[in-house]
N, CA and C atoms of all chains as a GROMACS GRO file, in nm:
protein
  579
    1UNK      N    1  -6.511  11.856   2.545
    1UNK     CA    2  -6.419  11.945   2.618
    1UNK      C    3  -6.476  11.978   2.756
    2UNK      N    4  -6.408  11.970   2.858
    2UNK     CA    5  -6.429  11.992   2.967
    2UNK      C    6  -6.373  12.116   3.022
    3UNK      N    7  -6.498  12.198   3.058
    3UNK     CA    8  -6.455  12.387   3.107
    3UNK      C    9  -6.360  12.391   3.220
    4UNK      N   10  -6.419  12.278   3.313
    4UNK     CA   11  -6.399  12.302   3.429
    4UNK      C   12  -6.197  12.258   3.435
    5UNK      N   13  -6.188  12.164   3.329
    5UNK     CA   14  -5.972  12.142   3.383
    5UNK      C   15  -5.959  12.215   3.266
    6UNK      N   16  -5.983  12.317   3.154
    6UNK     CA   17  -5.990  12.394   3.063
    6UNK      C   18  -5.922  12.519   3.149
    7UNK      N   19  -6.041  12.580   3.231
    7UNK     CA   20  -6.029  12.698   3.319
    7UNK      C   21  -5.843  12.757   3.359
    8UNK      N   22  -5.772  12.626   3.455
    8UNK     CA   23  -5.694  12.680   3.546
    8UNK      C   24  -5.531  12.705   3.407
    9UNK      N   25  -5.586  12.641   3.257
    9UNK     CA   26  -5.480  12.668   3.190
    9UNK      C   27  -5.488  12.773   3.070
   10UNK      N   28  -5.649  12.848   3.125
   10UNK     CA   29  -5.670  12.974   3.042
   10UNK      C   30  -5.670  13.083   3.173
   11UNK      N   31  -5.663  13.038   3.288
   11UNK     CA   32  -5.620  13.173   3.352
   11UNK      C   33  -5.486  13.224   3.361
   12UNK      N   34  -5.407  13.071   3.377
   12UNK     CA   35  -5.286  13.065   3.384
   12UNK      C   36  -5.212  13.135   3.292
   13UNK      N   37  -5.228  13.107   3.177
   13UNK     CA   38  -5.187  13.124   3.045
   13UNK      C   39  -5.202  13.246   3.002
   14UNK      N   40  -5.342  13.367   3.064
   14UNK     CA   41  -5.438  13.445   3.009
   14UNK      C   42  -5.305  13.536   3.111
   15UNK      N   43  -5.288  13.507   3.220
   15UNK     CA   44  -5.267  13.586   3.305
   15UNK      C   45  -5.078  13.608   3.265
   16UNK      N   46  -5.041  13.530   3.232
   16UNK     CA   47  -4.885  13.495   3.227
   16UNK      C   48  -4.864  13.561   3.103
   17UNK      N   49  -4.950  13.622   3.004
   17UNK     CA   50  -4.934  13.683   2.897
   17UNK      C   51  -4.938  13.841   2.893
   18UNK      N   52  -5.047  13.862   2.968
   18UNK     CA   53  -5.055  14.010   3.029
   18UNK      C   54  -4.894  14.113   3.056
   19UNK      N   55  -4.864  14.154   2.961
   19UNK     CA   56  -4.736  14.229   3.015
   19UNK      C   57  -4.667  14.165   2.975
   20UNK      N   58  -4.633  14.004   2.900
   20UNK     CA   59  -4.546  13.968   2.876
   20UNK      C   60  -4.482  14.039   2.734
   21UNK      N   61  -4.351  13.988   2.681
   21UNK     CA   62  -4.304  14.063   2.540
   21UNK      C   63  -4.385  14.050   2.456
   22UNK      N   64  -4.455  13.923   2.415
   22UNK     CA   65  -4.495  13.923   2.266
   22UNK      C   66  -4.628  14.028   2.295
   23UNK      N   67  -4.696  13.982   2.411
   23UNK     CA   68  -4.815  14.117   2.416
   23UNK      C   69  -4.761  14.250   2.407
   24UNK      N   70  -4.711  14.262   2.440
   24UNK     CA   71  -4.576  14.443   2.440
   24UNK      C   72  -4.570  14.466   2.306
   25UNK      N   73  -4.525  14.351   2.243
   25UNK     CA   74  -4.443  14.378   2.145
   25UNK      C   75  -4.575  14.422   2.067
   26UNK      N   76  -4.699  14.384   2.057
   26UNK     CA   77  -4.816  14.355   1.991
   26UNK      C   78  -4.892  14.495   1.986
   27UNK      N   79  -4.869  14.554   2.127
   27UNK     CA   80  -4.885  14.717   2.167
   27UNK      C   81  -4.756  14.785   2.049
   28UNK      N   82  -4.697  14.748   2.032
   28UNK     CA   83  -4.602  14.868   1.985
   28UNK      C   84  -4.592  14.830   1.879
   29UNK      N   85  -4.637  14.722   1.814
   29UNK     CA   86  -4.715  14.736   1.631
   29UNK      C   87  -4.806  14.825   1.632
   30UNK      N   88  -4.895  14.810   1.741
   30UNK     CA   89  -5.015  14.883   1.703
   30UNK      C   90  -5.058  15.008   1.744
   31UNK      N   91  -4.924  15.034   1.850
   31UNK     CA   92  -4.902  15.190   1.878
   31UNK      C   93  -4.780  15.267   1.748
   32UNK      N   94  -4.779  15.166   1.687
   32UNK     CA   95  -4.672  15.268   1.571
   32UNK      C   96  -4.759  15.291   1.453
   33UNK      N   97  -4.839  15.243   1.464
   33UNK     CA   98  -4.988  15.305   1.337
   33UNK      C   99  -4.957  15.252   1.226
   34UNK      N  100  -4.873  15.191   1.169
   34UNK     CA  101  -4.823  15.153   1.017
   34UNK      C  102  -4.945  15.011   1.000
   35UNK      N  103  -4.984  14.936   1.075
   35UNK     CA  104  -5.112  14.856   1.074
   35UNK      C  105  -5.226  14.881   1.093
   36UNK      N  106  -5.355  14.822   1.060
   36UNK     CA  107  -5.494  14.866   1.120
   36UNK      C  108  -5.448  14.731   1.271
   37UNK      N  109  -5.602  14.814   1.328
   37UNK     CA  110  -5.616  14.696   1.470
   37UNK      C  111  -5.652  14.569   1.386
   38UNK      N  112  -5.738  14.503   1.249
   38UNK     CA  113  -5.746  14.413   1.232
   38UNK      C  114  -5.595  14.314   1.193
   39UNK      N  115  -5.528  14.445   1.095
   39UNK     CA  116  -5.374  14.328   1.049
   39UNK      C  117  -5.337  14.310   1.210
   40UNK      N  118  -5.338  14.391   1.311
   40UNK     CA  119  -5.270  14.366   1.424
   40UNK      C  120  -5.289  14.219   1.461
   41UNK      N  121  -5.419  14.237   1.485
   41UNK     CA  122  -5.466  14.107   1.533
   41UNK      C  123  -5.452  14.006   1.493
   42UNK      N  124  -5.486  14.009   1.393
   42UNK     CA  125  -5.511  13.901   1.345
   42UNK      C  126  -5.351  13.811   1.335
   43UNK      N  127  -5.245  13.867   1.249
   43UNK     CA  128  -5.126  13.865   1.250
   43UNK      C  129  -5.053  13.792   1.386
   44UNK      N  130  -5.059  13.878   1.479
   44UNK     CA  131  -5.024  13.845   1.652
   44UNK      C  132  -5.077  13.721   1.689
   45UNK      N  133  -5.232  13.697   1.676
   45UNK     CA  134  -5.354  13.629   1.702
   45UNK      C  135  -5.280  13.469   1.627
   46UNK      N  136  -5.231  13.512   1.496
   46UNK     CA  137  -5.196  13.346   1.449
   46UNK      C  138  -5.067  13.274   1.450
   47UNK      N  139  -4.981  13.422   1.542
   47UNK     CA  140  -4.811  13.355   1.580
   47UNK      C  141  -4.865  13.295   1.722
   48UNK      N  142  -4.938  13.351   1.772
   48UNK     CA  143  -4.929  13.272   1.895
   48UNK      C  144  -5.020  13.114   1.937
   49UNK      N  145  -5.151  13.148   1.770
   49UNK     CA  146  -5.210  13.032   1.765
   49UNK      C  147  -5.119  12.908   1.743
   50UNK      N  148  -5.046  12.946   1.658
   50UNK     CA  149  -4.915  12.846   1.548
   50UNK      C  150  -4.805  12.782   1.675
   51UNK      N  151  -4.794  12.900   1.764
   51UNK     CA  152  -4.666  12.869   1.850
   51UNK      C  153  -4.770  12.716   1.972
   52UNK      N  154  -4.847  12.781   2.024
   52UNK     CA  155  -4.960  12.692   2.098
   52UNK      C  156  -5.016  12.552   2.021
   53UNK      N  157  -5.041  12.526   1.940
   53UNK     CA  158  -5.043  12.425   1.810
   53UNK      C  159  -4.905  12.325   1.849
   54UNK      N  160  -4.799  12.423   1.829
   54UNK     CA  161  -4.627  12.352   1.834
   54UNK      C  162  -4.595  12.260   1.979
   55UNK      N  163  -4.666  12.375   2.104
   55UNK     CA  164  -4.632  12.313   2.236
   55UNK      C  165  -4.735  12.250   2.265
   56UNK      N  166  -4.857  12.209   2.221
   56UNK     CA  167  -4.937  12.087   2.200
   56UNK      C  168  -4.881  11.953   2.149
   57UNK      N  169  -4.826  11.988   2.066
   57UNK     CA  170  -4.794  11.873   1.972
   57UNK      C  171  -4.623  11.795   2.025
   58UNK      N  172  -4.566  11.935   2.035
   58UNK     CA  173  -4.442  11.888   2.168
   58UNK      C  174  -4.463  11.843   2.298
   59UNK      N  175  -4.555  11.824   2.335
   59UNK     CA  176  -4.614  11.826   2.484
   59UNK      C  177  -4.693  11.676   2.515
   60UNK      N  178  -4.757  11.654   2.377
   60UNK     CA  179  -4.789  11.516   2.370
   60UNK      C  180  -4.688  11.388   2.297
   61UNK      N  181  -4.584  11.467   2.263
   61UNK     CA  182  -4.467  11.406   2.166
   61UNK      C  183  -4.386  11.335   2.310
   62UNK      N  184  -4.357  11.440   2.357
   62UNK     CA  185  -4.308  11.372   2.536
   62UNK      C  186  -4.375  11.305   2.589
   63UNK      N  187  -4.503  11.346   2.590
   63UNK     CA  188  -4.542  11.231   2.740
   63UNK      C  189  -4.549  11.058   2.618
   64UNK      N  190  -4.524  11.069   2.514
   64UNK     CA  191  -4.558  10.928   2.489
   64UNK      C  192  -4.410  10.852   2.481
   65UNK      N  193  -4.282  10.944   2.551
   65UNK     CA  194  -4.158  10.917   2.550
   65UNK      C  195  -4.128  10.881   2.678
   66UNK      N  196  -4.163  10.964   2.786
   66UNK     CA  197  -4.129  10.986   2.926
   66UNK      C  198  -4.266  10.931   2.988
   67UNK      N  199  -4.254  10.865   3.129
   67UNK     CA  200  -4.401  10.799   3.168
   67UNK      C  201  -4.446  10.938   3.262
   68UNK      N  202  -4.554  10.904   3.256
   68UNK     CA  203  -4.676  11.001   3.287
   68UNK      C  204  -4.630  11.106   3.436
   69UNK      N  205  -4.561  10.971   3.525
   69UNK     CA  206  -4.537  11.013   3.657
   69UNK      C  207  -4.416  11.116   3.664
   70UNK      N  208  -4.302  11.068   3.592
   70UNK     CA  209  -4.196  11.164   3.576
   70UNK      C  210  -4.243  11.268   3.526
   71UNK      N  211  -4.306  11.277   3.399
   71UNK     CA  212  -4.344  11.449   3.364
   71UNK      C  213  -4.435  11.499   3.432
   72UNK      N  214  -4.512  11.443   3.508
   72UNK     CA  215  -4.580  11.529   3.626
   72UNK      C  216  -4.510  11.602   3.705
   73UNK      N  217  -4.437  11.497   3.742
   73UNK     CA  218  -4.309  11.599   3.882
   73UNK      C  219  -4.191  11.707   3.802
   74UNK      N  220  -4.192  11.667   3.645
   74UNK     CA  221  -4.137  11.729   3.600
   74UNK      C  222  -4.182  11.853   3.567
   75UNK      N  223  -4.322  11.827   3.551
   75UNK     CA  224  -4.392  11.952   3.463
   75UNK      C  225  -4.441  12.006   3.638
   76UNK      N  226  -4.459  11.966   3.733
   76UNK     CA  227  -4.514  11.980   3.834
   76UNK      C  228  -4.435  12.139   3.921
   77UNK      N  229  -4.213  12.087   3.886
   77UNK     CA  230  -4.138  12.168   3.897
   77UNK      C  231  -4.079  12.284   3.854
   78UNK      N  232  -4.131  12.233   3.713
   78UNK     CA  233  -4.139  12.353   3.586
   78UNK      C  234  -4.246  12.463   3.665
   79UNK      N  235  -4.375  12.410   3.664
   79UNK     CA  236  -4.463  12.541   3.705
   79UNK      C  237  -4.437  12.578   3.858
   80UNK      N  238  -4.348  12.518   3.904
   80UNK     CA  239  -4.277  12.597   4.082
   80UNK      C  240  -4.185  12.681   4.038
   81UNK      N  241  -4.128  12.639   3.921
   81UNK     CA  242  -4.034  12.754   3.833
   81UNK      C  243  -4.066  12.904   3.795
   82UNK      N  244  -4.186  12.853   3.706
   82UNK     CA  245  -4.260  12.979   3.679
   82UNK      C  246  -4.339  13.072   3.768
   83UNK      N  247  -4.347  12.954   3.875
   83UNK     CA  248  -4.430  13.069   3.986
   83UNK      C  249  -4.340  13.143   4.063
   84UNK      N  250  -4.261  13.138   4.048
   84UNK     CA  251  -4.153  13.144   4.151
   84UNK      C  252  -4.027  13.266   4.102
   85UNK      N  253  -4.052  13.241   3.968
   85UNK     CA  254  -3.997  13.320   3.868
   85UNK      C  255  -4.114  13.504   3.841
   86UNK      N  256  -4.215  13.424   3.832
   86UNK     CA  257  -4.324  13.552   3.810
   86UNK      C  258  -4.331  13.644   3.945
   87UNK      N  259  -4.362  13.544   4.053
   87UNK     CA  260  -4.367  13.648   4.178
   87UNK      C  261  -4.202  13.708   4.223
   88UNK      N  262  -4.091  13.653   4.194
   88UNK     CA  263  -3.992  13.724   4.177
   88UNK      C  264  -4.006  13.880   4.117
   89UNK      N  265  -4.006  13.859   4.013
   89UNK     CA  266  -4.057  13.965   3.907
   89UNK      C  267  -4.150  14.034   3.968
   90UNK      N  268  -4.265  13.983   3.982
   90UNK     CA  269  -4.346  14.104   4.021
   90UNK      C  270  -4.311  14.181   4.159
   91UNK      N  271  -4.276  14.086   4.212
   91UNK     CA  272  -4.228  14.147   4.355
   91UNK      C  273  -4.103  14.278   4.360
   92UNK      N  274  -4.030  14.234   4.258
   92UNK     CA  275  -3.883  14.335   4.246
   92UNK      C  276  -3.906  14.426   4.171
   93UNK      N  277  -4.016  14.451   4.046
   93UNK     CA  278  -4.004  14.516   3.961
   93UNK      C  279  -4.021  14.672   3.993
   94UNK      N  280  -5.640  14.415   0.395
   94UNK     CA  281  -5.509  14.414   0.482
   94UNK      C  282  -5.382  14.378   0.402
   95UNK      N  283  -5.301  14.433   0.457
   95UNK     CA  284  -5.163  14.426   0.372
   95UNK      C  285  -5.101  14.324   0.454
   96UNK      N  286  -5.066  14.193   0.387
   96UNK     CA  287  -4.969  14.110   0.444
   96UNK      C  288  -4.821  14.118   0.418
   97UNK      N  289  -4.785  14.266   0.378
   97UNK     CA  290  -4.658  14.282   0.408
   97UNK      C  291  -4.623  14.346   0.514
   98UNK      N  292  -4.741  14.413   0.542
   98UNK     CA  293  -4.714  14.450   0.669
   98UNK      C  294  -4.740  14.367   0.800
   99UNK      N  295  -4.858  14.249   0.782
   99UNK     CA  296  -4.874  14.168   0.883
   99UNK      C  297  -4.760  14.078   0.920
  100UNK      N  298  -4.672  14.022   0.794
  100UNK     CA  299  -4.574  13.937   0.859
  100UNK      C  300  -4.455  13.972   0.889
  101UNK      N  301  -4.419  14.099   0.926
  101UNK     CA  302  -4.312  14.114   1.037
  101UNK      C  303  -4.353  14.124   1.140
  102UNK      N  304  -4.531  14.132   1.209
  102UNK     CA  305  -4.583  14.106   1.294
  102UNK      C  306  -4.572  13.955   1.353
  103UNK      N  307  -4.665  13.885   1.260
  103UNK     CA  308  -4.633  13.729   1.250
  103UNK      C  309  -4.505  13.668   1.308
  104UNK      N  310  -4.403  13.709   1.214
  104UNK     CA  311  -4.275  13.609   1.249
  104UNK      C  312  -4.172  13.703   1.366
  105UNK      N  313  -4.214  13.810   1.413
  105UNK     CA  314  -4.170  13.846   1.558
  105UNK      C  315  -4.235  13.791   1.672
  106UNK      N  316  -4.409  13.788   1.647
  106UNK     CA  317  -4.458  13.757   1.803
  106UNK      C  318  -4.414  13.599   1.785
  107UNK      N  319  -4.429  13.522   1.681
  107UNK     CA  320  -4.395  13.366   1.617
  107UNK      C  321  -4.270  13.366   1.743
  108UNK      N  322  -4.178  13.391   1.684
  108UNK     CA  323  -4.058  13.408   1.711
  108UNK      C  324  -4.040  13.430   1.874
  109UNK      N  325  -4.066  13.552   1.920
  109UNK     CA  326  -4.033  13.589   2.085
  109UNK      C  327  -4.146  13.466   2.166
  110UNK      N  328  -4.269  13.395   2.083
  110UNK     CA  329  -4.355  13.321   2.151
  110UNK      C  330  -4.288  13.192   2.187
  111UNK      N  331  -4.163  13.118   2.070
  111UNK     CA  332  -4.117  13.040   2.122
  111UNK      C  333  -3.998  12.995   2.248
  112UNK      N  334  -4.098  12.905   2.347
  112UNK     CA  335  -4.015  12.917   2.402
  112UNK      C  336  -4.000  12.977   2.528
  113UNK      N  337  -4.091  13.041   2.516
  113UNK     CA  338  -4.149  13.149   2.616
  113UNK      C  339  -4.245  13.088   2.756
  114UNK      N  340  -4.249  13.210   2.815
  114UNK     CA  341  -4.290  13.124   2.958
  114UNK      C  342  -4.431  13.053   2.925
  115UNK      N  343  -4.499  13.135   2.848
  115UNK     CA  344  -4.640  13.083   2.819
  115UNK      C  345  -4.639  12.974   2.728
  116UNK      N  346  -4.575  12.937   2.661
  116UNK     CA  347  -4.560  12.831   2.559
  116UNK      C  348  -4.528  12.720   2.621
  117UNK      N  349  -4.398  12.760   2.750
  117UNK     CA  350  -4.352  12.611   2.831
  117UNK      C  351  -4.457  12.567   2.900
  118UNK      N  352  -4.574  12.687   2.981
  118UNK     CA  353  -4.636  12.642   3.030
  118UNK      C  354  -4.759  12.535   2.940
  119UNK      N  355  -4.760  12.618   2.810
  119UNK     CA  356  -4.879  12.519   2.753
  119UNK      C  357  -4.876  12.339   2.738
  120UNK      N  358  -4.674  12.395   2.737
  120UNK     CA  359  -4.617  12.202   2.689
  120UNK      C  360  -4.639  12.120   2.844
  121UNK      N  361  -4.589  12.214   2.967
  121UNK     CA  362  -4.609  12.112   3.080
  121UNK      C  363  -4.813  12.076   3.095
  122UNK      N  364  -4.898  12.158   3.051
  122UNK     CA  365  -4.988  12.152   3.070
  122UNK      C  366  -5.026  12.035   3.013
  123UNK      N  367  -4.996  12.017   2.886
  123UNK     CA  368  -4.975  11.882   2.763
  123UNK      C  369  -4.885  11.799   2.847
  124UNK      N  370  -4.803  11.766   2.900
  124UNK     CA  371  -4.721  11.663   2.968
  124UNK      C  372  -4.786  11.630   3.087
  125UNK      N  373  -4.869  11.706   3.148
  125UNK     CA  374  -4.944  11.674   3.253
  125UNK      C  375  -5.036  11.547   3.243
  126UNK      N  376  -5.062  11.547   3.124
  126UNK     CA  377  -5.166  11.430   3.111
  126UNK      C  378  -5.295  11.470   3.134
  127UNK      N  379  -5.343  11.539   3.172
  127UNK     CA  380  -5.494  11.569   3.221
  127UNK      C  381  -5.573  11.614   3.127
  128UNK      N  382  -5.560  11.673   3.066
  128UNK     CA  383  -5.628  11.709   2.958
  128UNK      C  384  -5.603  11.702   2.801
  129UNK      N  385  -5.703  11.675   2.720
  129UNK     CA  386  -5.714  11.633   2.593
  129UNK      C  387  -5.592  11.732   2.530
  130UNK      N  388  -5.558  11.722   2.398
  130UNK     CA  389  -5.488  11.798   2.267
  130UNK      C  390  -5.599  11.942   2.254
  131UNK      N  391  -5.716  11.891   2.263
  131UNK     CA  392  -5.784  11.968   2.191
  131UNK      C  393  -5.827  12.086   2.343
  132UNK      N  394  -5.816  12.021   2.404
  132UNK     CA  395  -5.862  12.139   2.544
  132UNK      C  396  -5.786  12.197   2.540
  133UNK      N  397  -5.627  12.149   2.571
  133UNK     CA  398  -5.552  12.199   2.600
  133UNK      C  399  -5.562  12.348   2.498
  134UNK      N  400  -5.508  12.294   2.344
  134UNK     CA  401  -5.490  12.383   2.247
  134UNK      C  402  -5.587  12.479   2.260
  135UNK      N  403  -5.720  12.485   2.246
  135UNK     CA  404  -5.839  12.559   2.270
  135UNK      C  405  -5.791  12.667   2.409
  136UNK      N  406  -5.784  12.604   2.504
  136UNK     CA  407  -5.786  12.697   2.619
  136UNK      C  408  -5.643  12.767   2.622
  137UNK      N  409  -5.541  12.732   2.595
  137UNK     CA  410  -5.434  12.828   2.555
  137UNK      C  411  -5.445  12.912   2.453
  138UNK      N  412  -5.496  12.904   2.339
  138UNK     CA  413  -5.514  12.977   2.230
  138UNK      C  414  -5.632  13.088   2.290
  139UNK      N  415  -5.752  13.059   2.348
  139UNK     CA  416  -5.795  13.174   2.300
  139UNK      C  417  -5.733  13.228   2.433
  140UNK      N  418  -5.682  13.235   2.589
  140UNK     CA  419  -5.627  13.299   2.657
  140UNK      C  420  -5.553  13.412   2.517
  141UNK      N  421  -5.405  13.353   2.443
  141UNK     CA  422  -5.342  13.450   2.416
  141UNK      C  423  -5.427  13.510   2.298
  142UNK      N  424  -5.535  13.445   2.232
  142UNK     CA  425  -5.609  13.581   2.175
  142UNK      C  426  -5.659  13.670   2.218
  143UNK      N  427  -5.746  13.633   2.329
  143UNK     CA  428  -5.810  13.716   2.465
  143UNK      C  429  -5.684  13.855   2.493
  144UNK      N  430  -5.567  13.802   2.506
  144UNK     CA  431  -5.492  13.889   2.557
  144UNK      C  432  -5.429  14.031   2.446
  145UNK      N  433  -5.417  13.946   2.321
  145UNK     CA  434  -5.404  14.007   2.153
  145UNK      C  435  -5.499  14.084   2.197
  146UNK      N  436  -5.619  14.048   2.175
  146UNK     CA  437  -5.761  14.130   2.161
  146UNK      C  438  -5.684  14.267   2.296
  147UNK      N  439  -5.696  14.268   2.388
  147UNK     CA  440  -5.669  14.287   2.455
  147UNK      C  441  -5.586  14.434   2.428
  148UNK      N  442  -5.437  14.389   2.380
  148UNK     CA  443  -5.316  14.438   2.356
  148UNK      C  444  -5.359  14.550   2.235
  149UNK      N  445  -5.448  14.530   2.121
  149UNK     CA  446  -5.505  14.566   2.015
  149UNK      C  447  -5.631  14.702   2.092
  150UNK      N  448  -5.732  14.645   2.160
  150UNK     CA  449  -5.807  14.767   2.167
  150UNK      C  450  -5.766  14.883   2.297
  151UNK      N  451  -5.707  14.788   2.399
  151UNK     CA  452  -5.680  14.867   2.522
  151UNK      C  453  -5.541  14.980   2.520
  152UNK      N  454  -5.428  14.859   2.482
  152UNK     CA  455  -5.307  14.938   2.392
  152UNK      C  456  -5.245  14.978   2.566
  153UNK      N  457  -5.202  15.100   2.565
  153UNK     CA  458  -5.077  15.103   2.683
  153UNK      C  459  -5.173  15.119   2.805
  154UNK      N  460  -5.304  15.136   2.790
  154UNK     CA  461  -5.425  15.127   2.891
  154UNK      C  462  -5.424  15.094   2.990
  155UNK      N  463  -5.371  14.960   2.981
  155UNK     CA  464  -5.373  14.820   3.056
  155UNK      C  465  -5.281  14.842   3.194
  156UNK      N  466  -5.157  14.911   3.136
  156UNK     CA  467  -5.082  14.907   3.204
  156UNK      C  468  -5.119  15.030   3.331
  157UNK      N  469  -5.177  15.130   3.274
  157UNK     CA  470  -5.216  15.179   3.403
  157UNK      C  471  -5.306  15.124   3.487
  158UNK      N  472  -5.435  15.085   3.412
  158UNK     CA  473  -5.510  15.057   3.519
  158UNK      C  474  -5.481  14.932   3.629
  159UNK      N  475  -5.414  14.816   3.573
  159UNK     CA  476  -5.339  14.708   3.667
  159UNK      C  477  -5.187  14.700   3.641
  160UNK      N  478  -5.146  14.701   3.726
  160UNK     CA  479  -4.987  14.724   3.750
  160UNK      C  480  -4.920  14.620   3.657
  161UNK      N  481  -4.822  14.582   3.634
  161UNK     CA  482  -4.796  14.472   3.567
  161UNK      C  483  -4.712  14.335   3.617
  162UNK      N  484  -4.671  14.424   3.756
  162UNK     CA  485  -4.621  14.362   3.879
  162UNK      C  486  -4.700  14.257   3.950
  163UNK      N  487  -4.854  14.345   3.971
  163UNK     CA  488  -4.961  14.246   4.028
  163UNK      C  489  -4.996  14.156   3.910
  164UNK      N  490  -4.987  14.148   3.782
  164UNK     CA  491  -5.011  14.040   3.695
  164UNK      C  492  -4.922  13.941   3.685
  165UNK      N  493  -4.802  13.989   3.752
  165UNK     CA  494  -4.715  13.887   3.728
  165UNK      C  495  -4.691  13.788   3.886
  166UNK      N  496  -4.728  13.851   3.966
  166UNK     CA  497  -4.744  13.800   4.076
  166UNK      C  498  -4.896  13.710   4.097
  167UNK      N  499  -4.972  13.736   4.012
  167UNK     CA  500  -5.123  13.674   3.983
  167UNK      C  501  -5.057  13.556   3.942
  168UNK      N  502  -4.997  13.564   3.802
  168UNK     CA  503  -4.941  13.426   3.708
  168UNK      C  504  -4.882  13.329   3.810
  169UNK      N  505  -4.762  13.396   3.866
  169UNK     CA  506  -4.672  13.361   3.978
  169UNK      C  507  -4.752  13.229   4.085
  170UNK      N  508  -4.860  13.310   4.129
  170UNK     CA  509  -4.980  13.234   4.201
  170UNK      C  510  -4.994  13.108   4.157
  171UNK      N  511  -5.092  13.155   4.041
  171UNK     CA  512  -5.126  13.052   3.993
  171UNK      C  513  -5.030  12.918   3.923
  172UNK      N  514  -4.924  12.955   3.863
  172UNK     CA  515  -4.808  12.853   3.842
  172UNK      C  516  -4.740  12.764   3.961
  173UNK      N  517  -4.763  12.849   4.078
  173UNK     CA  518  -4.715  12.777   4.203
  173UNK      C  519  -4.815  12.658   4.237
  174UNK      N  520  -4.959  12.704   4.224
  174UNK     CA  521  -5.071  12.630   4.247
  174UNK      C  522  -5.069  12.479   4.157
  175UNK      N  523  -5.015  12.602   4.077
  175UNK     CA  524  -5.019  12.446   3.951
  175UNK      C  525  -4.892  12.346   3.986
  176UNK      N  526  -4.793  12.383   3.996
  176UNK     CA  527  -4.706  12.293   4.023
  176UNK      C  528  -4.733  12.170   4.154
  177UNK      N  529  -4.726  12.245   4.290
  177UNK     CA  530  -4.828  12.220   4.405
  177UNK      C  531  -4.891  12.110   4.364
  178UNK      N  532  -4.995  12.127   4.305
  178UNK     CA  533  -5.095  12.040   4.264
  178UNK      C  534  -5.096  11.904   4.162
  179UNK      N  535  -4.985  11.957   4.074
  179UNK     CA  536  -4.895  11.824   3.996
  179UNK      C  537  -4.808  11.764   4.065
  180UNK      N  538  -4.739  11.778   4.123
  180UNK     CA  539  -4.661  11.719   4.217
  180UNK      C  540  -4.730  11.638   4.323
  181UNK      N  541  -4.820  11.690   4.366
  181UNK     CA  542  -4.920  11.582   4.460
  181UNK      C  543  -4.968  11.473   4.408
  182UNK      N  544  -5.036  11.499   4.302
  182UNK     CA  545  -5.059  11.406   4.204
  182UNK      C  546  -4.993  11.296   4.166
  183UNK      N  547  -4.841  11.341   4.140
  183UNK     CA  548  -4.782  11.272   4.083
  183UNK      C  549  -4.746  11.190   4.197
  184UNK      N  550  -4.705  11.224   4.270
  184UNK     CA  551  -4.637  11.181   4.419
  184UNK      C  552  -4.675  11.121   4.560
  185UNK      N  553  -4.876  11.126   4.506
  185UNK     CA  554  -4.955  11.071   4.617
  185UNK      C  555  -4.973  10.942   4.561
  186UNK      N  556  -4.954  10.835   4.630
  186UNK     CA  557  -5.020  10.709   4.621
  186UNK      C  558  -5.175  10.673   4.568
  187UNK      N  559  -5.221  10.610   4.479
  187UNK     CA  560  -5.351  10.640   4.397
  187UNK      C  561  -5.451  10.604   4.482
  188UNK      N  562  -5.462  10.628   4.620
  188UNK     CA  563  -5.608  10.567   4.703
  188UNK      C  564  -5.666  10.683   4.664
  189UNK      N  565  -5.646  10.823   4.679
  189UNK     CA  566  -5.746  10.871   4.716
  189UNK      C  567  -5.800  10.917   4.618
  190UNK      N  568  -5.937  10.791   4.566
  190UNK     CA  569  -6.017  10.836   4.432
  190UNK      C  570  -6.135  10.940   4.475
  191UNK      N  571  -6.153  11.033   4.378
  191UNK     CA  572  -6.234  11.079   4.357
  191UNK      C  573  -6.177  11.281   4.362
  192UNK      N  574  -6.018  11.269   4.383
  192UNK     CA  575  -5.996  11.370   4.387
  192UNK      C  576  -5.938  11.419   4.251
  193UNK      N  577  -5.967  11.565   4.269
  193UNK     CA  578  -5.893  11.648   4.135
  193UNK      C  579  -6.026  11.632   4.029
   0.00000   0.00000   0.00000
């Protein structure tokens, strides 16, 4: 495993989660007290392991459908999407 | 621990995760080609545990001390960067080795 092309899709990812719903949602299990912090976690910790697992496995399911170059520009436009979408958001909110 | 109480946890965050901005991003990250199954999976997973962990000890914390505006304008950043940077890739002619 390599840290260094590892890095820009755990900041990305780390950062794009911050404030998002399922983290929210994860606060307000565990601000309603009916769980400990471990069921919290752990619970939260393996929907999103399971969901990440899924878009791995979807993610390499495509590229062995579509050639490499198209889902670059594809995936390239997707994340002009999301950036574009987030600083929207943050900008208006 | 009571797993009756963990899995309406489970199959909500399950649930709102698919699909989601962070999930699409994990699949274009995987369609990118650049990195292994196993990086990929690894470095997305523990980000959103990092963030669980996170969500679990800090709780509504978070939100004061960094805005949630500037986090999303951080992501924003960095997704632009990323795109930017796939698109060049994809779209530059292969001389120039040794980059990326």
């Amino acid at each position: 495993m390599r840290v260094k092309s590892m890095l820009p899709i755990f900041s990305s990812v780390f950062m794009a989660e911050l404030g998002d719903k399922t983290q929210l949602a994860t606060l307000l299990f565990m601000a309603g007290g009916a769980a400990t912090a471990m069921e919290v976690f752990l619970a939260a910790g393996a929907a999103l392991v399971l969901s990440t697992f899924l878009a791995v496995v979807f993610g390499a399911a495509i590229s062995r459908v579509i050639s490499p170059k198209t889902l670059k520009i594809l995936a390239g436009l997707a994340f002009l999407g999301l950036g574009a979408y987030y600083i929207f958001n943050g900008a208006l909110a | 621990m009571d797993l009756a109480i963990m899995l309406p946890i489970f199959t909500s965050v399950f649930m709102a995760e698919l699909g989601d901005k962070t999930q699409v991003a994990t699949v274009c990250f995987m369609a990118g080609g650049d990195c292994s199954k196993t990086e990929v999976f690894w470095a997305s997973s523990l980000a959103l545990l990092l963030s669980t962990l996170l969500a679990v000890i800090f709780g509504a914390a978070i939100g004061k001390v960094i805005p949630p505006n500037l986090l999303r304008v951080g992501a924003g950043v960095v997704f632009l960067v990323m795109g930017i940077v796939f698109l060049r890739q994809a779209l530059k002619p292969a001389i120039t080795a040794g980059e990326g």
